[in-house]
C-alpha positions as CSV (number, residue, x, y, z in Angstrom):
1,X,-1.6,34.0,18.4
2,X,-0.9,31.2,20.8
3,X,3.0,29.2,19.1
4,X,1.9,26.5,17.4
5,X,3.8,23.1,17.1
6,X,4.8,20.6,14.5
7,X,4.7,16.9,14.6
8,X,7.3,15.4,12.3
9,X,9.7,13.0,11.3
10,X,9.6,9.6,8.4
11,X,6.3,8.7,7.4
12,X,4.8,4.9,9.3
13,X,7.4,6.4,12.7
14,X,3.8,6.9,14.9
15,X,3.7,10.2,13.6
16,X,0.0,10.0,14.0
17,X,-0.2,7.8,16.7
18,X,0.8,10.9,18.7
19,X,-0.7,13.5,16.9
20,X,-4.0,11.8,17.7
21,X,-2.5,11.5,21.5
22,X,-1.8,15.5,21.3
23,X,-5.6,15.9,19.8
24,X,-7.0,14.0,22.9
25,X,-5.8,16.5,25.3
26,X,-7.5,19.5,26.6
27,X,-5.5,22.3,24.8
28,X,-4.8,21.6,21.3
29,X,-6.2,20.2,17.9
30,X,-4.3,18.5,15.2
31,X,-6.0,18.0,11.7
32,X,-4.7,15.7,9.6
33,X,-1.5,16.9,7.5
34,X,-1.6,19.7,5.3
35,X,1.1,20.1,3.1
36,X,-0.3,23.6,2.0
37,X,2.5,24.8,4.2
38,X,4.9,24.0,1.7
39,X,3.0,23.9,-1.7
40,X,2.8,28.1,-1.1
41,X,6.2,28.2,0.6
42,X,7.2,30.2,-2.0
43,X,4.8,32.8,-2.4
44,X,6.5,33.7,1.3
45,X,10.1,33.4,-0.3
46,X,9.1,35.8,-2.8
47,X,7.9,38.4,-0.3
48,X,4.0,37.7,-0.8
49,X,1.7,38.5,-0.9
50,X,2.0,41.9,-1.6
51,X,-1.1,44.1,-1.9
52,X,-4.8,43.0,-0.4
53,X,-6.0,41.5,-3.8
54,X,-3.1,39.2,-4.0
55,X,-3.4,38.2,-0.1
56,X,-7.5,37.6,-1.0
57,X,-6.0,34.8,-3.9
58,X,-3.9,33.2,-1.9
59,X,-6.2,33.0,1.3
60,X,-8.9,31.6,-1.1
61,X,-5.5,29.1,-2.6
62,X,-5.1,27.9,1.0
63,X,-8.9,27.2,1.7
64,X,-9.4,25.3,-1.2
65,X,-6.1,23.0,-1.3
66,X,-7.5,19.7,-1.1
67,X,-6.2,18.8,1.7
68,X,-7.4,21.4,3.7
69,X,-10.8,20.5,2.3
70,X,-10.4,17.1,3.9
71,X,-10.8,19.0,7.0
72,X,-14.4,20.0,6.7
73,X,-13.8,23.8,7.9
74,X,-17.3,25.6,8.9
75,X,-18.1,28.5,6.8
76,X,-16.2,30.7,4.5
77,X,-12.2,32.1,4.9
78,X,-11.8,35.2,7.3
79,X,-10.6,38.6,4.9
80,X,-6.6,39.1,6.0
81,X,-6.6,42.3,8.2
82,X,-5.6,45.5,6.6
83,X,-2.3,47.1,7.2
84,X,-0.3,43.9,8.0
85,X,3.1,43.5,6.6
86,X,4.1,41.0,3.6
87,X,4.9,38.5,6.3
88,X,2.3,39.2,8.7
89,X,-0.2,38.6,6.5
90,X,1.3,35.3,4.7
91,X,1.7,34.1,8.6
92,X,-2.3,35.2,9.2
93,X,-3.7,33.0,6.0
94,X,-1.6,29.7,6.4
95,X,-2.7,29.6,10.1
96,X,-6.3,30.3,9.4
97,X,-6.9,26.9,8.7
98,X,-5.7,25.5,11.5
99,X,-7.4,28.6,13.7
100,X,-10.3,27.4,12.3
101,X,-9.6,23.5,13.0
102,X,-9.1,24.0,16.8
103,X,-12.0,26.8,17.2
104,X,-14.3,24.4,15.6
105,X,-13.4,21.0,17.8
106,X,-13.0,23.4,21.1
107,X,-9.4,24.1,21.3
108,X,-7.2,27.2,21.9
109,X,-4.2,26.4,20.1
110,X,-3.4,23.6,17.0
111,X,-0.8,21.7,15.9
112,X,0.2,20.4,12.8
113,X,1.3,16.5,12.1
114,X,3.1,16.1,8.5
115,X,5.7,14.2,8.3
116,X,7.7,15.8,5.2
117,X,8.1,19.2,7.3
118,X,11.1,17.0,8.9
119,X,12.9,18.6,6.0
120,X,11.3,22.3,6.0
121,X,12.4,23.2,9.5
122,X,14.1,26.0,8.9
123,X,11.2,27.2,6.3
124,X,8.7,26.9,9.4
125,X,10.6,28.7,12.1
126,X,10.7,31.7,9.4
127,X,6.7,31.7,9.4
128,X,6.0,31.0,12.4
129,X,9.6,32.0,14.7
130,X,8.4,30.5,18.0
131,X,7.1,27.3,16.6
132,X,8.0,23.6,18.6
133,X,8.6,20.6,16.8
134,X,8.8,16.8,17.7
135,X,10.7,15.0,15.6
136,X,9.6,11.4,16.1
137,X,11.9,8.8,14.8
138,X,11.4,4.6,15.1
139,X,14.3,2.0,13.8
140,X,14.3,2.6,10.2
141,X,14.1,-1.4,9.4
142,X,10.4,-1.3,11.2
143,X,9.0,1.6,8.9
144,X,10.6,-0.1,5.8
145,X,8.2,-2.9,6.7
146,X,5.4,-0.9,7.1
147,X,5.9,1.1,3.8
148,X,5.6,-2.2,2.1
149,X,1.6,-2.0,2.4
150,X,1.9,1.6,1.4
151,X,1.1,3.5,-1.6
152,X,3.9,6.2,-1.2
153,X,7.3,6.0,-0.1
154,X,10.7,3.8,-1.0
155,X,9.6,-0.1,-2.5
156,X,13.0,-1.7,-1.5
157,X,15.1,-1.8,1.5
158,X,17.9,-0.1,-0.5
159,X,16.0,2.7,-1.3
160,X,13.9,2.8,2.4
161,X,17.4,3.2,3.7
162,X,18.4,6.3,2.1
163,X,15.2,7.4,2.5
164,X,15.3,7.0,6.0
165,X,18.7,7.8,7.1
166,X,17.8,11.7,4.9
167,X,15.2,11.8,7.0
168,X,17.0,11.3,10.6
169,X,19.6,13.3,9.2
170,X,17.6,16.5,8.9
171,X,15.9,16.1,12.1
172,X,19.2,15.5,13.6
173,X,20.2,18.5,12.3
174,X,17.2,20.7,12.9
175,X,17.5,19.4,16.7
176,X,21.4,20.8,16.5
177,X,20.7,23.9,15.1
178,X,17.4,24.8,17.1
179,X,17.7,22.9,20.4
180,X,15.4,25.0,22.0
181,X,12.9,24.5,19.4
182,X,12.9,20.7,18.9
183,X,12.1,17.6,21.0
184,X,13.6,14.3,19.4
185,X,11.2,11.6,20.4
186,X,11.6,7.9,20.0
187,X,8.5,5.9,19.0
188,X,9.6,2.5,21.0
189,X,10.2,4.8,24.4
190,X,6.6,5.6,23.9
191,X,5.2,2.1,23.1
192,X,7.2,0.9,26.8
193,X,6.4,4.0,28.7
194,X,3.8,5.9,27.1
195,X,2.7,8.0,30.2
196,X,6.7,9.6,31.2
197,X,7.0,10.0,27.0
198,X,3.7,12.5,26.6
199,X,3.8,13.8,29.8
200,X,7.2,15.1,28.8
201,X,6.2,15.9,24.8
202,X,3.4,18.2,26.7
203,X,5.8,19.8,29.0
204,X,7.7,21.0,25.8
205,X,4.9,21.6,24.0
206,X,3.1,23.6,27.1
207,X,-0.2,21.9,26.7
208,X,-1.7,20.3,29.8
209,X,-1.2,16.4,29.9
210,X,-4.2,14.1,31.0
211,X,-4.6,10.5,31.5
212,X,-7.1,10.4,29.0
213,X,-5.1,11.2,26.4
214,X,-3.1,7.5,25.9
215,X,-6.5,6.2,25.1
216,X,-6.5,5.8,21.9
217,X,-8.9,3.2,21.7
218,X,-11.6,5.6,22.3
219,X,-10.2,8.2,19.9
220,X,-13.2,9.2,17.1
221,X,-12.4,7.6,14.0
222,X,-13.5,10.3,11.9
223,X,-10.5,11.9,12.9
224,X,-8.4,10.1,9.7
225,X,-9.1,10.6,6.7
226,X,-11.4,7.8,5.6
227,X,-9.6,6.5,2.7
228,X,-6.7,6.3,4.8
229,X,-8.0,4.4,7.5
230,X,-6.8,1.3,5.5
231,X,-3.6,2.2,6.8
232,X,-3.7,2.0,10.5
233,X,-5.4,-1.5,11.4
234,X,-3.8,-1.6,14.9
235,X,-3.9,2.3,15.4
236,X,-7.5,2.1,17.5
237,X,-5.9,-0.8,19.2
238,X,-4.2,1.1,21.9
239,X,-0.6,1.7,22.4
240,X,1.5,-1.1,22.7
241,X,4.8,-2.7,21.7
242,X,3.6,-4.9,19.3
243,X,5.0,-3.0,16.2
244,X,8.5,-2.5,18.1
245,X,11.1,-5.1,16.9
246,X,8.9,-6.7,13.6
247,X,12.3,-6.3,11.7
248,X,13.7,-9.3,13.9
249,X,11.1,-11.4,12.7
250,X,10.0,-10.1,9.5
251,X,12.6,-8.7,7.5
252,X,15.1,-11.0,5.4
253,X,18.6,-11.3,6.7
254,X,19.4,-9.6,2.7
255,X,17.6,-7.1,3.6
256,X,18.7,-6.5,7.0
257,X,22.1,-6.6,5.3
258,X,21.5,-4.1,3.0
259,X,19.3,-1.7,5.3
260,X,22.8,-1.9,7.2
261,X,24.8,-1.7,4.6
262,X,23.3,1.9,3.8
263,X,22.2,3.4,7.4
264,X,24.1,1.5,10.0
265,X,24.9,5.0,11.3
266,X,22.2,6.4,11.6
267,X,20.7,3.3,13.1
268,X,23.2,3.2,15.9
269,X,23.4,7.1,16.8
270,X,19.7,6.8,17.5
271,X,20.8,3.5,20.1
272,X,19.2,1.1,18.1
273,X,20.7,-2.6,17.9
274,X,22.5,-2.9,14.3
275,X,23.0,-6.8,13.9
276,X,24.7,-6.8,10.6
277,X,27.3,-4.1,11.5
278,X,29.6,-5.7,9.9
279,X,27.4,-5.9,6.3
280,X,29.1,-5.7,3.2
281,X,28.7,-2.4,1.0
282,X,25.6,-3.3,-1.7
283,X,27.7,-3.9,-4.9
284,X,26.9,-1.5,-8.0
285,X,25.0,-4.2,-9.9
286,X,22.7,-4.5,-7.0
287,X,22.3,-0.9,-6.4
288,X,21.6,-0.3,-10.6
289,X,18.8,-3.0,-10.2
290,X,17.5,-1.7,-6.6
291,X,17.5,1.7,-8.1
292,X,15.6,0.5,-11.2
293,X,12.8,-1.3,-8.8
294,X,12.3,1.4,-6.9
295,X,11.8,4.1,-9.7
296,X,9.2,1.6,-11.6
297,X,6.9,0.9,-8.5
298,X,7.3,4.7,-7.9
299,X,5.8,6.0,-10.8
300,X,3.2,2.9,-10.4
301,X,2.3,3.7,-7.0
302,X,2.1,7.3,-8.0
303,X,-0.7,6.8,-10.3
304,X,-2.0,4.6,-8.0
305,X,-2.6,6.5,-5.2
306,X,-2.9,10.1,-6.8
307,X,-5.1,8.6,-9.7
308,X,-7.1,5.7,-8.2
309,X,-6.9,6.2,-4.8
310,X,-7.2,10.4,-4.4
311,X,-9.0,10.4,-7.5
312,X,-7.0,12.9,-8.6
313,X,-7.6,15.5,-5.9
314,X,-4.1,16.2,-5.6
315,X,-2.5,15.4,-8.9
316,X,-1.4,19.2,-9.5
317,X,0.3,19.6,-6.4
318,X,1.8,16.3,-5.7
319,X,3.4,16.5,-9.5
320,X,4.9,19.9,-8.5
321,X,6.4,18.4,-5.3
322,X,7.9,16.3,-7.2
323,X,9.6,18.9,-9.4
324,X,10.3,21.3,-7.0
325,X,11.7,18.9,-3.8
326,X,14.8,17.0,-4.2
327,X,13.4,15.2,-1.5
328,X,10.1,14.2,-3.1
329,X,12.4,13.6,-5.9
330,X,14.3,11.0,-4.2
331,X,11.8,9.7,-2.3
């Protein structure tokens, strides 16, 4: 089984910007994200699945999560070879999917673009022990403002902050424990110089690079979701700078202030320009009422999205995210 790789880093960073970049090229396919990978993690903590009836549940789990059914796999789930080990076999169902994916658009190996696996590293190299990841991160202040016409994530800059700077922590720390295994990419380096950015991502990746792939103004949009596709209006526009910098322009100096305030250092270990360095810590009467925001519009845009917008698809597993991840939790 060819390695497979792992696109991942803060949701809005151009985390599918490149994955459909990656997808474009000759050698691999990359589905949109799955999340199965963690909703069974622990059936693989607990040493499943055990015997042949309870790797036939799971395979069948893993076939019908609903995001996997957004993939519109041909056909019916392959049986889990006899004789494999606990492991092997957990390993063969969760990548069956994906197998699937890239033998039915052409490809010999697949990828895998969610951002949330920024904090499941670790989890990941025990599946899959060769596996490559790029951890793409973009100045935190930018994706704050795109989460703004979002359905998910942090509704304040106070909370986008933590949020953000978790988020660049763990990849910072997955890149310094598993340096051979990561590639830290910068979404503004490929916005200026898109062609040196992917021909080096492919080079660590080992997948062939092409011209062709930076087109993404020809890329198929049946390739996201379509009740997402709401959420990329520039995405088919090509790659550009455009998006780099909107902070300057578009964010509040009180909310540059406090987006300082709370990640300045993380802001200025990845080399981005922190104009506030200087800000003032957010006083505890702010933080109570930021805190208090974000929680509400939360559990609004919760319903919202898992309710209204996934018509409930998802419900069961999102709600157990959300009890089971600290960072889901905190999100």
């Amino acid at each position: 089984m060819p390695e497979p790789f792992f696109i991942v880093g803060n949701d809005r960073s151009g985390t599918t910007m490149l994955r459909l970049i990656v997808d474009r090229g000759p050698d691999a396919a990359v589905p949109p994200e799955s999340m199965f990978l963690t909703d069974f993690a622990t059936a693989f903590d607990a040493g499943g699945p055990r015997d042949a009836d309870a790797a036939r549940r799971l395979m069948r789990a893993v076939w019908e999560h609903p995001k996997v059914r957004r993939w519109d796999l041909p056909g019916q789930p392959p049986e889990v070879p006899s004789g494999l080990s606990a492991q092997d076999a957990y390993r063969f169902i969760v990548a069956a999917p994906f197998e699937a994916y890239a033998a039915a658009h052409g490809k010999p190996r697949w990828g895998d673009k969610t951002p949330h696996y920024v904090h499941h590293v670790d989890h990941l190299l025990r599946v899959f022990p060769r596996a490559r990841f790029v951890v793409l991160v973009r100045d935190g202040r930018d994706v704050a403002l795109s989460l703004r016409r979002m359905p998910f994530g942090p509704n304040n800059a106070w909370a986008a902050a933590q949020w953000w700077a978790r988020g660049i922590r763990a990849g910072a720390r997955a890149a310094r424990e598993h340096p051979d295994a990561v590639l830290t990419v910068r979404y503004e380096d490929v916005a200026q110089r898109p062609a040196d950015e992917v021909r080096r991502l492919c080079e660590f990746l080992g997948v062939r690079y092409v011209e062709d792939m930076l087109a993404l103004e020809l890329v198929d949009r049946a390739r996201i979701v379509p009740e997402q596709a709401a959420w990329f209006p520039t995405l088919f526009e090509g790659i550009s700078t455009s998006a780099v910098g909107r902070w300057r322009r578009e964010m509040s100096r009180r909310d540059q202030r406090i987006f300082a305030a709370l990640a300045g250092a993380e802001l200025e270990q990845l080399g981005y320009d922190v104009a506030t360095a200087d800000a003032p810590p957010v006083s505890p009467r702010e933080a109570r009422w930021f805190q208090y925001h974000n929680e509400v519009m939360r559990n609004v845009n919760f319903l919202r999205l898992r309710l209204v917008h996934e018509r409930g698809r998802e419900l069961r597993f999102a709600l157990a995210r959300r009890l089971r991840d600290p960072v889901k939790r905190a999100g």
